[in-house]
VMD Tcl script that draws the C-alpha trace (Angstrom):
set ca {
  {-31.31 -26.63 -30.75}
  {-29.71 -23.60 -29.23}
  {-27.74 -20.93 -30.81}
  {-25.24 -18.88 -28.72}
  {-23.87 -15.80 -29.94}
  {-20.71 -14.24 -27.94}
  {-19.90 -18.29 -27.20}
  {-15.90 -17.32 -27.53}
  {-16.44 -14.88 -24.97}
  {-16.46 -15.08 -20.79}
  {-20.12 -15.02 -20.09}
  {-20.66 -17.78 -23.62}
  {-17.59 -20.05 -22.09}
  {-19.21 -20.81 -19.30}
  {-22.85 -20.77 -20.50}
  {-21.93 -23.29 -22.95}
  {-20.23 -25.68 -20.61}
  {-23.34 -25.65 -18.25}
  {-25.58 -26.15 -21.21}
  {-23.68 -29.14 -22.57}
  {-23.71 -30.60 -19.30}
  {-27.52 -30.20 -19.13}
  {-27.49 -32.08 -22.12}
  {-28.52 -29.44 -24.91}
  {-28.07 -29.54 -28.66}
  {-25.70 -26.34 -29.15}
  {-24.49 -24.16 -31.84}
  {-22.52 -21.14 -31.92}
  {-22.12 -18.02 -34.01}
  {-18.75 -17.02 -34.77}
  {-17.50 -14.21 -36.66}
  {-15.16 -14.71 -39.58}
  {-11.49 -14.19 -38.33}
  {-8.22 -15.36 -38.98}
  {-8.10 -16.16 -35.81}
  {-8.38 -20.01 -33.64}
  {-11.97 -19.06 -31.70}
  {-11.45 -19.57 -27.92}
  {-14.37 -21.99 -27.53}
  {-14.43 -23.99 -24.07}
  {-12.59 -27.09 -24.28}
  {-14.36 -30.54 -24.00}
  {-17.62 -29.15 -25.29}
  {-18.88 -30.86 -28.53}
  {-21.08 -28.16 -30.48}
  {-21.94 -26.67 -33.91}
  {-19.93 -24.03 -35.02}
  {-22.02 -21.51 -37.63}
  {-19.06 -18.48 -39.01}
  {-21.22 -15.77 -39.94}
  {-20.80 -11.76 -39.48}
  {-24.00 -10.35 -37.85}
  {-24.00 -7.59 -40.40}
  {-24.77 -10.43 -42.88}
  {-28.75 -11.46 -43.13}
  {-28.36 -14.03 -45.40}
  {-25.24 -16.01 -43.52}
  {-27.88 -15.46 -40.10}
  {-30.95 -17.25 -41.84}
  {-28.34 -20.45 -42.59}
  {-27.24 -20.14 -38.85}
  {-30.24 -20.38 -37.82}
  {-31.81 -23.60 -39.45}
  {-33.12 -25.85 -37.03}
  {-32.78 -23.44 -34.10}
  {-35.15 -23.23 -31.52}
  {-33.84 -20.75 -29.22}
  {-31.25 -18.25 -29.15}
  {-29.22 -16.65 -26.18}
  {-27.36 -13.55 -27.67}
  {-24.37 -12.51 -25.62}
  {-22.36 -10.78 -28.44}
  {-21.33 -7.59 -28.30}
  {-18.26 -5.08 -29.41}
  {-17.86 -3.39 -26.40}
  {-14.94 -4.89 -24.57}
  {-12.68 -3.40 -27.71}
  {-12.94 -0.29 -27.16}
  {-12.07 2.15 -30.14}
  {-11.59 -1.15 -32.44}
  {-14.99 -2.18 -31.92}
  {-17.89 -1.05 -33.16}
  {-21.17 -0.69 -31.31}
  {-23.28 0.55 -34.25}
  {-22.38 -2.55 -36.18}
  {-22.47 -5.31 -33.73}
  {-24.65 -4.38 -30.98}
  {-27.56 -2.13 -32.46}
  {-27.29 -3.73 -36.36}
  {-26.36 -6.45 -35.40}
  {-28.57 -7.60 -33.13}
  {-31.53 -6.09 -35.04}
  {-30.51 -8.46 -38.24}
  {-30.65 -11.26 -35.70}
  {-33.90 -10.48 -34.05}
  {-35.36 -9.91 -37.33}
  {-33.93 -13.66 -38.72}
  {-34.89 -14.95 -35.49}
  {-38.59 -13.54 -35.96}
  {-38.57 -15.12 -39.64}
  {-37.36 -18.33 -38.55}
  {-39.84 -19.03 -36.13}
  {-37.43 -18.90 -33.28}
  {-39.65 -19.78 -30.34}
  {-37.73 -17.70 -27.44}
  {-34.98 -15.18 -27.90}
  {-33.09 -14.45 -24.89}
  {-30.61 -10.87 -24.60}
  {-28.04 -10.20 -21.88}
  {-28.21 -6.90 -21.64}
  {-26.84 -3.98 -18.75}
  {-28.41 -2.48 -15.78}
  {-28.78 1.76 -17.34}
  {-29.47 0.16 -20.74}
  {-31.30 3.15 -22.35}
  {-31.49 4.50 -26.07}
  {-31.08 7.83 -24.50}
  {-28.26 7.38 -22.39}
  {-25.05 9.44 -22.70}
  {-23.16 6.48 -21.84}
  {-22.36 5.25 -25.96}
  {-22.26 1.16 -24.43}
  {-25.34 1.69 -22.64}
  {-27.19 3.59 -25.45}
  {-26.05 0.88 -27.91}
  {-27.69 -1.50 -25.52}
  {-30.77 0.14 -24.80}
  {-31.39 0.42 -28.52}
  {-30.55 -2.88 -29.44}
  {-33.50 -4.00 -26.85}
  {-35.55 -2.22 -28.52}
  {-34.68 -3.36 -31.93}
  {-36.03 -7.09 -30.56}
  {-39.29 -6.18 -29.36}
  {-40.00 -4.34 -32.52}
  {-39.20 -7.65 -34.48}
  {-41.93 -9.61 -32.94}
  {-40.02 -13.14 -31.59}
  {-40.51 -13.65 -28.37}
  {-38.11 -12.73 -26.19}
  {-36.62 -12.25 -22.36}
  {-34.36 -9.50 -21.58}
  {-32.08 -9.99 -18.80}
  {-30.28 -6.79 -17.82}
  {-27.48 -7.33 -15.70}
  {-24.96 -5.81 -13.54}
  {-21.52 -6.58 -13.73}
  {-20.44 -10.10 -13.73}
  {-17.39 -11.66 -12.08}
  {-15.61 -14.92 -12.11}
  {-12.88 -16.80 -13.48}
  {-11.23 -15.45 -16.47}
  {-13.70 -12.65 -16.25}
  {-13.29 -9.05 -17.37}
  {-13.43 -7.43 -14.35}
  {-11.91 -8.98 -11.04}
  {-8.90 -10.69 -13.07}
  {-7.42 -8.23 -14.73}
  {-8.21 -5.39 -12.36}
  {-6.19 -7.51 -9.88}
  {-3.22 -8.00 -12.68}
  {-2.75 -4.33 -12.58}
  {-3.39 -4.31 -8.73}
  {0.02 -6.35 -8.81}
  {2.09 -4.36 -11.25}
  {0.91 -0.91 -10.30}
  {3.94 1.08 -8.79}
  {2.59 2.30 -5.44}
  {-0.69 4.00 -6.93}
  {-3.31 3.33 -8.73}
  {-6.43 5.54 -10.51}
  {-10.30 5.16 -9.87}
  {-12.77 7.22 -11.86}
  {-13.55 9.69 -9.27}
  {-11.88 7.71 -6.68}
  {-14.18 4.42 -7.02}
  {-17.53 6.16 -5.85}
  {-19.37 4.77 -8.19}
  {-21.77 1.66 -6.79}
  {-21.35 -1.90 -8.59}
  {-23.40 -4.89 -8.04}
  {-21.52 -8.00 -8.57}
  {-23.39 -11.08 -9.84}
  {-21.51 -14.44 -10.27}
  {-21.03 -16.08 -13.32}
  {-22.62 -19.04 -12.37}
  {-26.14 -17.04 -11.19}
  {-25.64 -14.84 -14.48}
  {-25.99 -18.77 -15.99}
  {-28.54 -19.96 -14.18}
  {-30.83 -17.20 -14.97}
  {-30.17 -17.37 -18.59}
  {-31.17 -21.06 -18.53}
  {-34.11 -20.77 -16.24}
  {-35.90 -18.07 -18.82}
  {-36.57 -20.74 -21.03}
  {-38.42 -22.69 -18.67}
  {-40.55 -20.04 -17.24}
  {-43.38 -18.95 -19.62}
  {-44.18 -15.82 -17.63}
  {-41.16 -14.44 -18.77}
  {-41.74 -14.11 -22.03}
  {-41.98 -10.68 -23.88}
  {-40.32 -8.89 -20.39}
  {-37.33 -7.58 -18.80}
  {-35.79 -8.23 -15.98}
  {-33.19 -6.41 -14.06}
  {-30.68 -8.91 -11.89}
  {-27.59 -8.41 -9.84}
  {-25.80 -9.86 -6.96}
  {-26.67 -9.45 -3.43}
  {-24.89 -6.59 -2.11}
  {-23.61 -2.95 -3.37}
  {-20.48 -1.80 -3.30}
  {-18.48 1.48 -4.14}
  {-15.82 0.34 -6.52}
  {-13.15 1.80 -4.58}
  {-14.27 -0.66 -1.92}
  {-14.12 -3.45 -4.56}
  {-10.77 -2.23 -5.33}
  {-9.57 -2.28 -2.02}
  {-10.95 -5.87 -1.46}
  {-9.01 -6.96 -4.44}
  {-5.71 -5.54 -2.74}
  {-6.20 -8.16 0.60}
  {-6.99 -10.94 -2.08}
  {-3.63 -9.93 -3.94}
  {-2.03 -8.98 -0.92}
  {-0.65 -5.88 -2.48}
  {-1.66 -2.66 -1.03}
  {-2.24 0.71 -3.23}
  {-2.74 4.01 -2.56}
  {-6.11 4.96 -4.48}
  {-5.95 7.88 -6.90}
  {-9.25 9.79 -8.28}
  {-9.16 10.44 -11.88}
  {-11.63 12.55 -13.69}
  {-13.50 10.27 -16.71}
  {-11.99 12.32 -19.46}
  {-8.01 11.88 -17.67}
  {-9.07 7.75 -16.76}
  {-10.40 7.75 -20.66}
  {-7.25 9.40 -21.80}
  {-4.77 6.57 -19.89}
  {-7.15 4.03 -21.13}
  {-6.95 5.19 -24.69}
  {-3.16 5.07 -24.39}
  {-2.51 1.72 -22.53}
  {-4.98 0.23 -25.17}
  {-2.58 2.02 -28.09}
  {0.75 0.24 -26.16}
  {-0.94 -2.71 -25.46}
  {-3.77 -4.19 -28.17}
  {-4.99 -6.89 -26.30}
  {-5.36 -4.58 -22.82}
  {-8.28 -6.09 -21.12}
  {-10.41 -2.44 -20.41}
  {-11.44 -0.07 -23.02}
  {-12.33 2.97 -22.88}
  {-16.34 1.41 -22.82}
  {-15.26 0.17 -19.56}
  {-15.90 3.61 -18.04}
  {-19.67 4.16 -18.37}
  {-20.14 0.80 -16.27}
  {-18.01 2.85 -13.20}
  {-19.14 6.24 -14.44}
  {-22.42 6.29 -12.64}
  {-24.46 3.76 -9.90}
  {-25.67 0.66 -11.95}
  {-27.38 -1.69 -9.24}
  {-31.11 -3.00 -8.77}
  {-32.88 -3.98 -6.00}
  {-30.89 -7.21 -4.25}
  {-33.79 -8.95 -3.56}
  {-34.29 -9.28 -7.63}
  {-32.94 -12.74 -8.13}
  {-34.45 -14.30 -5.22}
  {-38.39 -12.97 -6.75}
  {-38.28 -13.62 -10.06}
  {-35.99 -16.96 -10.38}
  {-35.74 -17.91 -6.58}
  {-32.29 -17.75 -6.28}
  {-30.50 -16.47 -3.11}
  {-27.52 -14.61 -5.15}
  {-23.69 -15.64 -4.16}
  {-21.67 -13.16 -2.32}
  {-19.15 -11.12 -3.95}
  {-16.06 -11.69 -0.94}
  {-16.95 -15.66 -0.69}
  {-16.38 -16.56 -4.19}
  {-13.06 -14.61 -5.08}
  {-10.71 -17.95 -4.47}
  {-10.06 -17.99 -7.71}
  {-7.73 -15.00 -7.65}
  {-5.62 -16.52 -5.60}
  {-4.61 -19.02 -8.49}
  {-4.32 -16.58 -11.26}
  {-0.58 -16.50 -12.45}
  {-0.77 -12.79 -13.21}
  {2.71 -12.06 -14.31}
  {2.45 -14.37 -17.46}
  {-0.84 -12.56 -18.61}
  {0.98 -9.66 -19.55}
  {2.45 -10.90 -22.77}
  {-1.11 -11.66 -24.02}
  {-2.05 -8.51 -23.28}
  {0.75 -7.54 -26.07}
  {1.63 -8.41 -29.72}
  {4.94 -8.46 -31.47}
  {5.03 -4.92 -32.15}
  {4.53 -3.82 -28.54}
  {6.83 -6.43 -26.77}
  {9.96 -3.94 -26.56}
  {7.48 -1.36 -24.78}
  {6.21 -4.78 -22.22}
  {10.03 -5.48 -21.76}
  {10.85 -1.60 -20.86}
  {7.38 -1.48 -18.43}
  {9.27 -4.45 -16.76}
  {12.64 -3.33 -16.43}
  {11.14 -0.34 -15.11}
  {8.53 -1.56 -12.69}
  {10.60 -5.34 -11.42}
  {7.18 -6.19 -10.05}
  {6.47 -6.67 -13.16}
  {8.59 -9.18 -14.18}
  {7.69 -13.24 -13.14}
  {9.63 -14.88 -10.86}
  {12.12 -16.95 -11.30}
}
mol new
graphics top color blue
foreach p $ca { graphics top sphere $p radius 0.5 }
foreach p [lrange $ca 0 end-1] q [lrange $ca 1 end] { graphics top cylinder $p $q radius 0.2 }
display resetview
């Protein structure tokens, strides 16, 4: 039996359809929430509700688990979520129940720069939290990764949304110098699965990433021929891009970056590209083959999900404002 943490999320979507397909016995961890979890459709799994901050609702998650892949984290929220809680406590309660139950491997995505002493607050929480599972003793395989992309992804998608609606301009931390490393989703999944099956990897980690580097403004700007919309690129220092995050995130609650968002463009994140290939033999896709998906992405009706009742009037001015933002008819 596998347990999936983050299952509701992009990475735990996907991971979950593979793994049903593979034909695995699946449970996931959900949080308690008012809220109808987004959990991939046509996938027939467990479902444990328990808050990682509670030890007691972890050890009855974890009965009859074998193996856990732990993708949850409270960094895509930006000032609403909570790194402490989630990804440092959190994942030290479930390393510790993990440990107790006998969990036989214990896999963690992690991010390339994960470091308890990083100034980056996402990539300190993660560095931390990686070292909150080795103290607990299960055995475990740390995967740190650069950023993914794919459909319905938090990257590519909705940086090409506001591509679209962007009125002639459009800000980069310092202009987009910053190098990414793009690793598809479905290489992010096979490497996940493939840890289980390899016994060397046990008790290490492993840095992965896609199979080229690329300044972000050149990312950017390959996003504009896929959208056919062409912007004139504007650098922003990180305390102004943190300040227009901070306020798009206050208009809109549901606005796909937060202000965590910055420390993955604030500084080179990338690994050798010859990584995937050596330790799981996989030749990596490339980042400008596998953006199709873009092209089907009805952008304009993603922006009232990006609001909530109270913010519509402020959507509806943006729109009357900007008509490019408005769907067609």
């Amino acid at each position: 039996m596998f347990l999936v943490t983050g299952g509701t999320g992009f990475i735990g979507r996907a991971l979950l359809r593979h793994m049903f397909d593979a034909g695995h016995s699946l449970r996931t961890l959900i949080r308690p929430s008012p809220r109808t979890p987004r959990l991939p459709t046509g996938v027939p799994l467990e479902v444990a509700v328990a808050s990682l901050s509670d030890p007691r609702g972890l050890r009855a998650a974890l009965s009859g688990v074998d193996y856990i892949i732990h993708l949850a984290s409270a960094e895509g929220h930006g000032p609403r979520g909570d790194l402490l809680k989630t990804d440092v406590e959190g994942t030290r309660n479930l390393a510790e129940a993990a440990a107790d139950a006998g969990v036989k491997r214990f896999v963690y995505v992690s991010h390339l720069g994960a470091d308890r002493m990083s100034a980056f607050a996402a990539l300190k929480a993660k560095g931390i939290a990686e070292e909150h599972i080795r103290r607990a003793g299960v055995p475990h395989t740390i995967l740190r990764s650069s950023i993914i992309f794919g459909p319905e992804d938090r990257f590519t998608v909705p940086l090409t949304r506001l591509l679209r609606a962007a009125p002639g301009l459009f800000p980069l931390p310092s202009g987009g110098s910053a190098l990414v490393q793009p690793l598809w989703i479905e290489d992010l999944v096979t490497c996940i699965l493939w840890a289980f099956e390899k016994t060397e990897m046990e008790n290490q980690t492993y840095e992965i990433g896609g199979s080229e580097y690329f300044p972000l403004r050149q990312v950017t700007e390959t996003l504009m021929d896929v959208s056919q919309r062409r912007r004139l690129i504007v650098p922003f220092s990180k305390p102004a891009m943190n300040a227009l995050i901070i306020a798009l995130d206050a208009m809109f609650p549901n606005f796909p970056f937060s202000s965590y968002s910055l420390d993955y463009f604030s500084l080179n994140r990338t690994c050798p590209v010859d990584n995937l290939t050596r330790y799981f033999g996989l030749m990596p896709a490339r980042f400008t083959y596998r953006l199709e998906y873009l092209r089907r992405v009805t952008w304009t009706q993603r922006l009232s999900r990006w609001t909530n009742v109270r913010t519509k009037r402020v959507a509806e001015r943006l729109r009357e404002r900007f008509p490019s933002l408005r769907p067609p008819e």
